[in-house]
C-alpha positions, 0 to 999 in steps of 0.5 A: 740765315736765309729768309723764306718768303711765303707766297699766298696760297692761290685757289685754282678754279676747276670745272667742279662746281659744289652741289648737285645738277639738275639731272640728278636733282629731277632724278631724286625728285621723281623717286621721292614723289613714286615713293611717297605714292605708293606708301599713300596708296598703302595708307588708302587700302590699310584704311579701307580695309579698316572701315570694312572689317568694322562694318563686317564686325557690326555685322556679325556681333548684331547677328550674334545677338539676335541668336542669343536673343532667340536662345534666351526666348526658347529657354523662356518658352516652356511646356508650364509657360504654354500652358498658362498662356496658350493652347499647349495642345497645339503647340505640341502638335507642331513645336517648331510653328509655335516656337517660330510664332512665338519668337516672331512676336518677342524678338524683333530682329537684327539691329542693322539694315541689310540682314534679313531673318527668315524661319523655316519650321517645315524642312526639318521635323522637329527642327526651327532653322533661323537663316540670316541673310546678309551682303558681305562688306568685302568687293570679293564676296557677295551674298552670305548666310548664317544658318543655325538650327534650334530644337525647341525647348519644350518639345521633350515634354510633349511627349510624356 
């Protein structure tokens, strides 16, 4: 029988090396580093525009309050009420004034700084318009204005 001889397996070395160069690794690095900017950048705006819808929904739910507020007032301030405890005469003369004056005394107003409440009993006969003032939260929108109209409740009786 013939007798085979193994030779040892020999490594031959070649110009690959294992791993990456250092191009490629900067190259990495610097997509990693972009893209975590941006998606930090998003994290920022998501954030902001957060806090500003938040102070937007403040904004409008004091506002909305102070209107039911008043509504609730006006269903309280009727013709039996005045009678008893002002000079009904006068209130029916101008009914809007005296639903301005009487709203003035019992509600106080919104509950957040930078909204203003101004009556208007003059522009429109019969009508008490309530205008709510306010600076928008958002950068793209400045002054705003919540406008609503009330008929007062005990006008209709003035009248009979």
């Amino acid at each position: 029988m013939a007798s085979y001889r193994f030779k040892p397996f020999k490594r031959q070395r070649s110009n690959h090396q294992n791993g990456f160069s250092m191009i490629e690794t900067m190259i990495a690095g610097l997509l990693l580093a972009s893209s975590l900017t941006a998606v930090s950048r998003m994290s920022i705006s998501a954030l902001s525009g957060s806090r500003t819808s938040s102070y937007r929904a403040q904004i409008e739910a004091a506002i909305n309050n102070d209107i039911q507020t008043m509504q609730k007032e006006d269903s309280y301030f009727t013709y039996d009420w005045i009678s008893q405890n002002q000079n009904i005469y006068d209130a029916c003369q101008n009914p809007p004034e005296a639903l301005k004056d009487h709203l003035q005394n019992v509600v106080s107003g919104p509950n957040i700084e930078g909204i203003t409440r101004t009556f208007d009993s003059t522009s429109i006969p019969g009508i008490l318009t309530v205008e709510y003032n306010f600076e928008g939260p958002e950068q793209a929108i400045g002054s705003e204005i919540r406008l609503i109209e009330m008929n007062p409740n005990f006008s209709s009786e003035c009248y009979i």
